[in-house]
ZARO-591545 format. One record per residue (C-alpha): residue in one letter; x, y, z. Coordinates in nm, 2 decimals. Example, Ala and Ser with C-alpha at 12.3 -4.5 7.8 and 13.67 -1.06 7.14 Angstrom:
gupa:A&c1:1.23&c2:-0.45&c3:0.78 $
gupa:S&c1:1.37&c2:-0.11&c3:0.71 $
***
This chain:
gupa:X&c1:30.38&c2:-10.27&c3:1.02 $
gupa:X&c1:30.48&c2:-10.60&c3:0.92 $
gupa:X&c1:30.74&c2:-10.58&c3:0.67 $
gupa:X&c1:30.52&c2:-10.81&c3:0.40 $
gupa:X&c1:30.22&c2:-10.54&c3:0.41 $
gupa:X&c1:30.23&c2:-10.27&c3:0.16 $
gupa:X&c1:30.38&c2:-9.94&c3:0.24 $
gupa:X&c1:30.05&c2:-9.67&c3:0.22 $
gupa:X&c1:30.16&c2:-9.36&c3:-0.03 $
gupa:X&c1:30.10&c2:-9.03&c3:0.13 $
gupa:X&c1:29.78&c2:-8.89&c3:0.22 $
gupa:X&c1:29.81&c2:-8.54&c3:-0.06 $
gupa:X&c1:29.84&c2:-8.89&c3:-0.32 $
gupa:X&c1:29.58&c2:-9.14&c3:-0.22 $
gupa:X&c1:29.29&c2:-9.18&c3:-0.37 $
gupa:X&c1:28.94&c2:-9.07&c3:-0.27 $
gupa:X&c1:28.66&c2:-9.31&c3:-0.36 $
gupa:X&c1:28.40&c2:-9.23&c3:-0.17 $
gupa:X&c1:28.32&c2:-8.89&c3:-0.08 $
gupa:X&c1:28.40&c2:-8.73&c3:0.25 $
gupa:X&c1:28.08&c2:-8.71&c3:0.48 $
gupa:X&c1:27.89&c2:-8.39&c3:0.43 $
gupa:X&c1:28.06&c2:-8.33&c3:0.13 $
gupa:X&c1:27.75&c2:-8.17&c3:-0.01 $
gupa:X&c1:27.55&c2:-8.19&c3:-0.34 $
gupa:X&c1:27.75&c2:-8.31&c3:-0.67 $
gupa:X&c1:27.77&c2:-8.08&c3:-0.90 $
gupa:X&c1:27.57&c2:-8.36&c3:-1.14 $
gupa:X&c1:27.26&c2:-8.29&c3:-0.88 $
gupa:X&c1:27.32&c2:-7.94&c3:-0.86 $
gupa:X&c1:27.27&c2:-7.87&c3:-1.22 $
gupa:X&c1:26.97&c2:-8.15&c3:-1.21 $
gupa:X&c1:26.78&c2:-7.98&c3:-0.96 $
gupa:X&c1:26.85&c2:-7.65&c3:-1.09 $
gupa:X&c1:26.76&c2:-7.72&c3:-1.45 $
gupa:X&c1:26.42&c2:-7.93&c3:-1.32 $
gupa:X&c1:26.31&c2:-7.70&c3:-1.06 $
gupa:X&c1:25.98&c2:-7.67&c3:-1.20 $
gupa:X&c1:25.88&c2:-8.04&c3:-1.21 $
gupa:X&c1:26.01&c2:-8.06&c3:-0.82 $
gupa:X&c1:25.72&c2:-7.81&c3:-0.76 $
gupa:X&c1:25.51&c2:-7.92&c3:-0.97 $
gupa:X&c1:25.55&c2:-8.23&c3:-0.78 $
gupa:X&c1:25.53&c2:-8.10&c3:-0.47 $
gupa:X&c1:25.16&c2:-7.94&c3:-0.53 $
gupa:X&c1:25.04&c2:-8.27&c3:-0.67 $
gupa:X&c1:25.14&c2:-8.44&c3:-0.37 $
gupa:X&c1:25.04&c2:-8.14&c3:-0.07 $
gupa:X&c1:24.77&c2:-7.95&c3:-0.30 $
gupa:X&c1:24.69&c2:-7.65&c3:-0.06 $
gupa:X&c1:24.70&c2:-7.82&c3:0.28 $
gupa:X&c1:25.10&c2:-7.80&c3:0.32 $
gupa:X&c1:25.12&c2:-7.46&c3:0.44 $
gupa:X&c1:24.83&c2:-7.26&c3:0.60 $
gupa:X&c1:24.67&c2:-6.97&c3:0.50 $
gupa:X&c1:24.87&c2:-6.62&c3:0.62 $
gupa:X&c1:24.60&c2:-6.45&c3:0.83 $
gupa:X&c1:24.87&c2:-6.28&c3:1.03 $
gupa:X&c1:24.95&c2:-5.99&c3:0.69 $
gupa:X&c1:24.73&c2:-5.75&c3:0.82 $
gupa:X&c1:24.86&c2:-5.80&c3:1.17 $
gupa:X&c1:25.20&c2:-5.72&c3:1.05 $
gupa:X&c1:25.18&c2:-5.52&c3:0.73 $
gupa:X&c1:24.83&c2:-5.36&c3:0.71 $
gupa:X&c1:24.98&c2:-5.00&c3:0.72 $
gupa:X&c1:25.10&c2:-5.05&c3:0.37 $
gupa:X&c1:24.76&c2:-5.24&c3:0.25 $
gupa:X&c1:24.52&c2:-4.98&c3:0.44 $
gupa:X&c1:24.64&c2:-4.67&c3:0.26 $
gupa:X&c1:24.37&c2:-4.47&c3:0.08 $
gupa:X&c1:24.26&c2:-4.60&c3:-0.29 $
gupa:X&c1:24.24&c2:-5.00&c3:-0.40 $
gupa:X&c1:24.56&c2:-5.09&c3:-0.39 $
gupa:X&c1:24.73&c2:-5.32&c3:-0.70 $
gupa:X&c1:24.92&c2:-5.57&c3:-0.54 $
gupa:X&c1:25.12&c2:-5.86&c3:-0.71 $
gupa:X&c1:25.19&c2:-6.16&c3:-0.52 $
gupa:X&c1:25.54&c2:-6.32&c3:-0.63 $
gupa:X&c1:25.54&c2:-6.71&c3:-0.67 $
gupa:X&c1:25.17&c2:-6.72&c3:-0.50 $
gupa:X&c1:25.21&c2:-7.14&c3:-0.46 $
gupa:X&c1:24.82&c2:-7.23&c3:-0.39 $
gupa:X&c1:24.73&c2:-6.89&c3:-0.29 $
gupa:X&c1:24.78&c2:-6.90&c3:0.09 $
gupa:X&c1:24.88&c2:-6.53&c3:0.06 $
gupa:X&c1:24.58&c2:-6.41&c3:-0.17 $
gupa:X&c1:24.30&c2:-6.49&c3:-0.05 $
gupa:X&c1:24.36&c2:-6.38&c3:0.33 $
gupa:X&c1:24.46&c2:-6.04&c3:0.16 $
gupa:X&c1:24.11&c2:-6.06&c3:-0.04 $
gupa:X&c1:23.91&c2:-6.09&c3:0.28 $
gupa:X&c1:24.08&c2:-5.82&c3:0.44 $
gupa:X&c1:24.10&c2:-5.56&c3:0.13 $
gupa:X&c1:23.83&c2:-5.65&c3:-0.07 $
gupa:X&c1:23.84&c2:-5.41&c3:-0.31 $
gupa:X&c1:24.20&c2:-5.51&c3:-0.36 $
gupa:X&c1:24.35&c2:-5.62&c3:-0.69 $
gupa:X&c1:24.60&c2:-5.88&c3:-0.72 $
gupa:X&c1:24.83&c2:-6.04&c3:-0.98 $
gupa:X&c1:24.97&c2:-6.40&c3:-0.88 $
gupa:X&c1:25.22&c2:-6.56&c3:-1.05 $
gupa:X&c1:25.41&c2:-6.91&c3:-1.01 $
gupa:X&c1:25.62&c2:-7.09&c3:-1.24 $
gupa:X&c1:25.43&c2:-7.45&c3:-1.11 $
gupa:X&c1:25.15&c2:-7.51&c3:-1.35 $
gupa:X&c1:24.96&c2:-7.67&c3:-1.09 $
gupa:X&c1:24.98&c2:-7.41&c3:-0.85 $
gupa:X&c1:24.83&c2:-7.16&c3:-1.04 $
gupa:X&c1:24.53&c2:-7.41&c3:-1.14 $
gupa:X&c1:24.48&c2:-7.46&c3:-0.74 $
gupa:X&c1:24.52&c2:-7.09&c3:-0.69 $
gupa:X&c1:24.21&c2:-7.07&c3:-1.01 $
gupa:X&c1:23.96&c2:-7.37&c3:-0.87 $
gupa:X&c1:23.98&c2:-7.21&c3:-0.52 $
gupa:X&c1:23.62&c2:-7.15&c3:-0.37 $
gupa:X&c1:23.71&c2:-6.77&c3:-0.36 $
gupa:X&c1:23.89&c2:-6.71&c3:-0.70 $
gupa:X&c1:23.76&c2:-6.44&c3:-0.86 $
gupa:X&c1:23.86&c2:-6.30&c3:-1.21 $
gupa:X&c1:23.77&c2:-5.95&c3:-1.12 $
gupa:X&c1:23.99&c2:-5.97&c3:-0.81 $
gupa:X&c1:24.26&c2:-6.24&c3:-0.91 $
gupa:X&c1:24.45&c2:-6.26&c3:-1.22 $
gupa:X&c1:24.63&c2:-6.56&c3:-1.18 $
gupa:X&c1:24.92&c2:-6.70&c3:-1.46 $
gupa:X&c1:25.22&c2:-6.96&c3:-1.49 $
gupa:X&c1:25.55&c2:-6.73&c3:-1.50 $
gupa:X&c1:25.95&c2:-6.80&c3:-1.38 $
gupa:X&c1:26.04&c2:-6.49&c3:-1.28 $
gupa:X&c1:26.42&c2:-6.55&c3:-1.36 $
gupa:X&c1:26.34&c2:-6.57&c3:-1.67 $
gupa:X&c1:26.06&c2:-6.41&c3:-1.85 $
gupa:X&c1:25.99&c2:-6.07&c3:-1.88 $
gupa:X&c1:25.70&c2:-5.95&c3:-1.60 $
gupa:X&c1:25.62&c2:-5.66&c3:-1.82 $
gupa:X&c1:25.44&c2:-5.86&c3:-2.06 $
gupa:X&c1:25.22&c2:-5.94&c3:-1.81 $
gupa:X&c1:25.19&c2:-5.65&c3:-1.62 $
gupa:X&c1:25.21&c2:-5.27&c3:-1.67 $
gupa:X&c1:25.53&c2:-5.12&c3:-1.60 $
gupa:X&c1:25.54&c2:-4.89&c3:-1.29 $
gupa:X&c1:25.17&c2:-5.03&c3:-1.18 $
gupa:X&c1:25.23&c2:-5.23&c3:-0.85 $
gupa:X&c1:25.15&c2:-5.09&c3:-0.48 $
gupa:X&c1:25.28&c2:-5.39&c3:-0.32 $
gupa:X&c1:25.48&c2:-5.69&c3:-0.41 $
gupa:X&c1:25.46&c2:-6.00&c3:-0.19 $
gupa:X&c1:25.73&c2:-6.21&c3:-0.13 $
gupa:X&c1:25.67&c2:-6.48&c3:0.14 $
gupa:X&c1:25.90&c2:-6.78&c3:0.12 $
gupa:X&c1:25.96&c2:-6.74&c3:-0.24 $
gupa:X&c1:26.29&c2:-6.60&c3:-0.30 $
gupa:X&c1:26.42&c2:-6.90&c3:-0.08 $
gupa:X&c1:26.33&c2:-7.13&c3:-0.34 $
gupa:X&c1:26.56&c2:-6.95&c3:-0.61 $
gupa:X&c1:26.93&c2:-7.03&c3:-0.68 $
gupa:X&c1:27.13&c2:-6.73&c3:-0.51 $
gupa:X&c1:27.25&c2:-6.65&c3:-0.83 $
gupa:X&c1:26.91&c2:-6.62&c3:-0.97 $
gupa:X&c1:26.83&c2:-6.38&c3:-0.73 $
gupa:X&c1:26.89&c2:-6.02&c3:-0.89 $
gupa:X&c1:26.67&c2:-6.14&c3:-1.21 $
gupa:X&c1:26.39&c2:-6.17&c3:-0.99 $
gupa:X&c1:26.43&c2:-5.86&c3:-0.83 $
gupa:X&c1:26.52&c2:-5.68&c3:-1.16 $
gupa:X&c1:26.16&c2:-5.76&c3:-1.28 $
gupa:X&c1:25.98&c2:-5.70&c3:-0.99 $
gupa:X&c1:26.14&c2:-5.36&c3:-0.99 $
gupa:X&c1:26.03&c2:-5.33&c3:-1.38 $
gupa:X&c1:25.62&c2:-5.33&c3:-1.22 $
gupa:X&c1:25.62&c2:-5.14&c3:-0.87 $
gupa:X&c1:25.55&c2:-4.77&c3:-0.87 $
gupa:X&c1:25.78&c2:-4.52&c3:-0.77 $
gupa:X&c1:25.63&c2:-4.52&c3:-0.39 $
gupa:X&c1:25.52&c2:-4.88&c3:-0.36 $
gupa:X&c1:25.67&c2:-5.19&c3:-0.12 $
gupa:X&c1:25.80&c2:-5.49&c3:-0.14 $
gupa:X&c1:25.66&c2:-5.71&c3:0.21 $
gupa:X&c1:25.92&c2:-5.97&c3:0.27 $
gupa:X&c1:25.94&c2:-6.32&c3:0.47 $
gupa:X&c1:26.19&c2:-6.62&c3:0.42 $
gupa:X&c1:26.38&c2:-6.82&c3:0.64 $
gupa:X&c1:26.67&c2:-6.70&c3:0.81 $
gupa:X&c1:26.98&c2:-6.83&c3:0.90 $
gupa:X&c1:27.03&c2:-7.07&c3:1.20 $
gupa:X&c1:26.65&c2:-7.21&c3:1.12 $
gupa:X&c1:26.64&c2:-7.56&c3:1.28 $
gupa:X&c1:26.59&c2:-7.68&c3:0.93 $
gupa:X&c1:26.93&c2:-7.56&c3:0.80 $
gupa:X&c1:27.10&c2:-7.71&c3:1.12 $
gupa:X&c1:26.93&c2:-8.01&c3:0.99 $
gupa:X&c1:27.05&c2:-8.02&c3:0.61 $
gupa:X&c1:27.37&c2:-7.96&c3:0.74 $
gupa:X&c1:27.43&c2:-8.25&c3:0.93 $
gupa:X&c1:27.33&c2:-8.42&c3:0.63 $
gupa:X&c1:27.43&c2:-8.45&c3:0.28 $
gupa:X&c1:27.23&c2:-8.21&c3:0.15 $
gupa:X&c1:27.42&c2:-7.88&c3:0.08 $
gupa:X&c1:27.44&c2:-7.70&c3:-0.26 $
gupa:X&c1:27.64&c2:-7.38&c3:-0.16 $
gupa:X&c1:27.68&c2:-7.16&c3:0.07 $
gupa:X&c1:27.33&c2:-7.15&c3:0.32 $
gupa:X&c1:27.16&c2:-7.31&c3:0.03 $
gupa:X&c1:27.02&c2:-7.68&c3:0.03 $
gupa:X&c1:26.81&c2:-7.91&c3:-0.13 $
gupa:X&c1:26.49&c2:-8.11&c3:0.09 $
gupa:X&c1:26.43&c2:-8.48&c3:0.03 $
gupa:X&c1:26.16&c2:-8.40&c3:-0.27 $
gupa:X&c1:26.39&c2:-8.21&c3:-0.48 $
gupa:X&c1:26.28&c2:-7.87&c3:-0.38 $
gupa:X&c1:26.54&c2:-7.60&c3:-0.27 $
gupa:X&c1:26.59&c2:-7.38&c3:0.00 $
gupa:X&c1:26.80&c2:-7.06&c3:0.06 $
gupa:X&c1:26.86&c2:-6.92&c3:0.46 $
gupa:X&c1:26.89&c2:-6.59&c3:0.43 $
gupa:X&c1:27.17&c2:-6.34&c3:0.65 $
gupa:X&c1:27.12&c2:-5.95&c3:0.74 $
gupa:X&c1:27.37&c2:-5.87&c3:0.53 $
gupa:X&c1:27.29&c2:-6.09&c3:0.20 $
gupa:X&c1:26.96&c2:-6.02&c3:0.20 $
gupa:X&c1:27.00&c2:-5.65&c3:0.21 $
gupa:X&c1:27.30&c2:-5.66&c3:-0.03 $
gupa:X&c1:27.09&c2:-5.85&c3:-0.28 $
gupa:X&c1:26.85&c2:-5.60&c3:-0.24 $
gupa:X&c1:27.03&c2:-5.26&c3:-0.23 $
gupa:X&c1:27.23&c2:-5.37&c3:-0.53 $
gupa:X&c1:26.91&c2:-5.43&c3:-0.74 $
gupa:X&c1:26.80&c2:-5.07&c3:-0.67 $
gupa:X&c1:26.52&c2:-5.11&c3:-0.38 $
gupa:X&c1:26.61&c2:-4.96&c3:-0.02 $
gupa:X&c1:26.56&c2:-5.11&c3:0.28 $
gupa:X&c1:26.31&c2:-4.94&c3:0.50 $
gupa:X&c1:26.27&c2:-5.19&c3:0.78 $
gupa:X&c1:26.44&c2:-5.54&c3:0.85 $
gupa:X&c1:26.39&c2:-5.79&c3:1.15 $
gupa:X&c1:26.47&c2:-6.16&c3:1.19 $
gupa:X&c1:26.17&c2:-6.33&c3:1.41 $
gupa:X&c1:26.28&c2:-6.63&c3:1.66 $
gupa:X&c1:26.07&c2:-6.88&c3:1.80 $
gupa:X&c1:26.21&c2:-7.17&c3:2.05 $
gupa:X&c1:25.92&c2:-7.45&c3:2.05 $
gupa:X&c1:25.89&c2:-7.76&c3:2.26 $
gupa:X&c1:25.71&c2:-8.09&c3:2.20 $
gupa:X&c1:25.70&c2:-8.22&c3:2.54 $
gupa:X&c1:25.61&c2:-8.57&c3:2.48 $
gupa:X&c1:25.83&c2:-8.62&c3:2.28 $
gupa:X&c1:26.12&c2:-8.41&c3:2.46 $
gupa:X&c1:26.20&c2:-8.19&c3:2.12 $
gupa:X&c1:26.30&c2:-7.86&c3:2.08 $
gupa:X&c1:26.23&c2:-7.67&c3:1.79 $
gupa:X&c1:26.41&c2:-7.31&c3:1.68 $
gupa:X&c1:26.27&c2:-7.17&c3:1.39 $
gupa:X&c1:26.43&c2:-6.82&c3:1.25 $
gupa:X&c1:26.28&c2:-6.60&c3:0.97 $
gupa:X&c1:26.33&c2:-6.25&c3:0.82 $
gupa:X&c1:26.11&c2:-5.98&c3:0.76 $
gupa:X&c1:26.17&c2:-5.71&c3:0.56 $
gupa:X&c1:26.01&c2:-5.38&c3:0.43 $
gupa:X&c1:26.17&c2:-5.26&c3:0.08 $
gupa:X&c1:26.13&c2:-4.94&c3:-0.14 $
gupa:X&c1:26.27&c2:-4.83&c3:-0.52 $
gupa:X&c1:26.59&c2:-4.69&c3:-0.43 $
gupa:X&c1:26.60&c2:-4.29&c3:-0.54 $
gupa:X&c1:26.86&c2:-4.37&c3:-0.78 $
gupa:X&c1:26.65&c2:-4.59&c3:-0.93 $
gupa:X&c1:26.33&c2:-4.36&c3:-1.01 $
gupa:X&c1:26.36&c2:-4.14&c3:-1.34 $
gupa:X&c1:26.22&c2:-3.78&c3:-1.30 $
gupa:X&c1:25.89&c2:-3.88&c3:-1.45 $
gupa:X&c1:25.87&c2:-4.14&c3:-1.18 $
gupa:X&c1:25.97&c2:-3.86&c3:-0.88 $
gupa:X&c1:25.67&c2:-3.65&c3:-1.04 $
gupa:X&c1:25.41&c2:-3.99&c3:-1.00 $
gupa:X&c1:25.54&c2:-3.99&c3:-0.65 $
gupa:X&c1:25.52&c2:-3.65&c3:-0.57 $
gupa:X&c1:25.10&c2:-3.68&c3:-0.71 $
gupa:X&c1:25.11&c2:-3.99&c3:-0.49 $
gupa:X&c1:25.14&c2:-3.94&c3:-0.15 $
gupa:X&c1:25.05&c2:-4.25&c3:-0.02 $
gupa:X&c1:25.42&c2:-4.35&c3:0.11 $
gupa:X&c1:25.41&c2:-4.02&c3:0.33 $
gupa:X&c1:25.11&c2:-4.15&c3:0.48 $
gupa:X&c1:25.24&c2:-4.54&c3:0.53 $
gupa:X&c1:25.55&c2:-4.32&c3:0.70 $
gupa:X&c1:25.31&c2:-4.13&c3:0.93 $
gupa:X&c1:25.12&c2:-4.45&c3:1.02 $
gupa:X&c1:25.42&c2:-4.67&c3:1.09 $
gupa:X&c1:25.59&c2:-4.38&c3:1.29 $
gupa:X&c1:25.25&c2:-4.33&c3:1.52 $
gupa:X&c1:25.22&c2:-4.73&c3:1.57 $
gupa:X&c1:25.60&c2:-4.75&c3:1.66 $
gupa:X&c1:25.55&c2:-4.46&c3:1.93 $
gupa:X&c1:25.27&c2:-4.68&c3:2.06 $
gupa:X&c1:25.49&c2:-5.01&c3:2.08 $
gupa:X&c1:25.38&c2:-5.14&c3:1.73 $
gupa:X&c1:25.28&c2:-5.49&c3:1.69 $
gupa:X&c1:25.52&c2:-5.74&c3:1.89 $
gupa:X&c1:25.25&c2:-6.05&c3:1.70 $
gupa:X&c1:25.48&c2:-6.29&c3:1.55 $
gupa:X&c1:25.22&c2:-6.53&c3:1.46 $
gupa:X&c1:25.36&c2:-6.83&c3:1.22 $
gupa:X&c1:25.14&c2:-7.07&c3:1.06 $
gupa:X&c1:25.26&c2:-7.43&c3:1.07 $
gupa:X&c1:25.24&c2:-7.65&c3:0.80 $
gupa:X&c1:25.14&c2:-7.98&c3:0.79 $
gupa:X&c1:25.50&c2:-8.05&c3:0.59 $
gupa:X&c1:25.69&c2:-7.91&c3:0.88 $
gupa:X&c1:25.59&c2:-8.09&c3:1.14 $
gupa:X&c1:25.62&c2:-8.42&c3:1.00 $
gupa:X&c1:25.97&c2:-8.35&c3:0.87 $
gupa:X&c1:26.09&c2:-8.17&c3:1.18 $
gupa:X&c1:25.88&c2:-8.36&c3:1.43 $
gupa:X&c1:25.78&c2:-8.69&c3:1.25 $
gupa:X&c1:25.46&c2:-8.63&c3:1.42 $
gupa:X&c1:25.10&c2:-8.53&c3:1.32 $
gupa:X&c1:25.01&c2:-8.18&c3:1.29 $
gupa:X&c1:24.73&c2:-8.27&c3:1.54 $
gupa:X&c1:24.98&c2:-8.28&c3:1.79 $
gupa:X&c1:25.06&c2:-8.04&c3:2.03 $
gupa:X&c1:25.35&c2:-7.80&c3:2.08 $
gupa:X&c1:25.43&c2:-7.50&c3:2.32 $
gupa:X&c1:25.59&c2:-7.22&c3:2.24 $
gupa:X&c1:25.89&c2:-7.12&c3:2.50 $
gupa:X&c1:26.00&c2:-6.81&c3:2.38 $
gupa:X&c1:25.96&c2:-6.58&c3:2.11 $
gupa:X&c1:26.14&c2:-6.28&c3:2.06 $
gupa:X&c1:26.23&c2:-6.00&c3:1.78 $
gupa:X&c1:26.62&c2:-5.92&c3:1.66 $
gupa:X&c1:26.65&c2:-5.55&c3:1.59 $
gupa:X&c1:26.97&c2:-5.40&c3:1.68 $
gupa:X&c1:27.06&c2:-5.52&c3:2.03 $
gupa:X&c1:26.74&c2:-5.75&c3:2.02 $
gupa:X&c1:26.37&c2:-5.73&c3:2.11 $
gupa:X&c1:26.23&c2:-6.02&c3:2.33 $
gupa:X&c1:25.89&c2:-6.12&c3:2.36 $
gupa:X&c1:25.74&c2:-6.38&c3:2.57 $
gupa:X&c1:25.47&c2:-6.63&c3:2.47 $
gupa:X&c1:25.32&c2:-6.94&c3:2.57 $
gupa:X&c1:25.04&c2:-7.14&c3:2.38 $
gupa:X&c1:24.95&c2:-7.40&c3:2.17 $
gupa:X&c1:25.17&c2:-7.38&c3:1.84 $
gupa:X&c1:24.90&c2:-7.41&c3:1.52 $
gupa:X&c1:25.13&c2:-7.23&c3:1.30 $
gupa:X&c1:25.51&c2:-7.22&c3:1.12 $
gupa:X&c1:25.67&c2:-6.97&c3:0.98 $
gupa:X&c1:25.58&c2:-7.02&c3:0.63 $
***
């Protein structure tokens, strides 16, 4: 160094003016995007109105033990977006009943002008579940099944336990909640991290404003356990896809979860409803009988037209091939598959 040029100071003294690289969200954003989550979605359904994600016609593939039970079954659908969860459940169970609730305005006025909305099968309303009380809406202790498909993902981790508080404020004594959400190592979390996009810890916020949480094992059945629910079956699904035109690989992860009212969490009066109620014994029986058998290995995914523009920068219309799909329980269970990918996890 020339003995003219200025001597730096050292480097726990110099200051910062433009932020490291990956540095992630300011804390200016974080709050933003928190406090205007609703106009995000809001947003978002204006822009995609029910052709982002695809109708979920694998449920009864995966879940219909717990729909098929004996009686209609009440079941509430937990930030429902544009209804691609209700109305494949309405075709199946027909004399089912079910609540659907989304704080995005617009969502819940797709979910009511959709060809198959039906007042005496859908009751459909505007609600933040991390923040109003669910039992204004809904009978306490009156819910078979809770659906929660890529909706807890979309709440602040910290938010979390009040949804899960009011859910647990409707569901009988023996009913479910039927969970999917992404899971960690997702291509699209290796993506957001290689960008500027973190919030916190495996949370992140997409281009539009809308949020994202990947979920671990062990959070998500933390979360869980500590809100009173136990867990009665957990798997994360992987699926390795290829565009070969276009020499991309895609790994999508997701969990899927089973959860019940912990016994702690039942009064007496509630052990007596379950005791006149034995439709859980039954779901037992029938998941035991189906596991014996090999139970279902389908890990059909439905791809949306959002995901494969922002993963692939590609039409939808294009095709992908799925390389390998397998199941982690335990040790791992692999499954192969080939064939045209039409579906994403969502």
């Amino acid at each position: 160094m020339a003995s003219g040029d200025p001597k730096l100071p050292p480097q726990s003294q110099r200051l910062q003016i433009y932020p490291n690289l990956n540095s992630g969200v300011s804390s200016f954003w974080r709050e933003k995007y928190e406090r205007e989550a609703k106009r995000y979605w809001d947003v978002f359904y204006k822009r995609h109105k029910d052709r982002f994600f695809k109708d979920r016609h694998y449920l009864d593939k995966e879940w219909g033990d717990y729909f098929s039970v004996r009686g209609r079954k009440v079941i509430l659908e937990a930030g429902c977006g544009a209804g691609n969860t209700i109305f494949p459940v309405i075709a199946s169970y027909p004399d089912a009943f079910v609540y659907a609730c989304d704080f995005s305005p617009r969502a819940i006025e797709l979910v009511k002008t959709h060809e198959d909305f039906k007042e005496s099968h859908v009751s459909a309303f505007v609600f933040d579940l991390t923040a109003d009380d669910l039992c204004k809406e809904i009978l306490p202790s009156s819910i078979d099944i809770v659906t929660m498909i890529f909706m807890l993902s979309a709440v602040s981790p910290e938010k979390m336990p009040l949804v899960l508080q009011n859910v647990r404020k409707v569901i009988k004594p023996n009913g479910y909640v039927l969970f999917r959400d992404y899971a960690t190592g997702d291509l699209a979390q290796e993506r957001f991290s290689n960008k500027d996009q973190k919030i916190s810890d495996n949370f992140y916020v997409r281009g539009d404003g809308t949020r994202a949480y990947y979920f671990s094992n062990e959070f998500l059945t933390n979360l869980f356990k500590e809100n009173g629910f136990d867990v009665h079956k957990l798997d994360v699904y992987c699926k390795q896809v290829e565009n070969r035109s276009r020499e991309l690989v895609m790994n999508r992860r997701w969990v899927q979860a089973v959860f019940s009212l912990s016994d702690s969490s039942n009064s007496s009066s509630s052990k007596e409803n379950e005791t006149n109620h034995p439709d859980r014994d039954n779901v037992h029986k029938k998941i035991k009988q189906n596991n014996l058998i090999g139970g279902s290995n389908d890990s059909a995914i439905d791809l949306s037209e959002g995901v494969a523009m922002d993963m692939f920068g590609v039409l939808p219309s294009s095709e992908y091939e799925v390389r390998h799909c397998w199941r982690e329980k335990g040790l791992g269970v692999g499954v192969w598959q080939w064939g045209n990918l039409l579906y994403d996890c969502c």
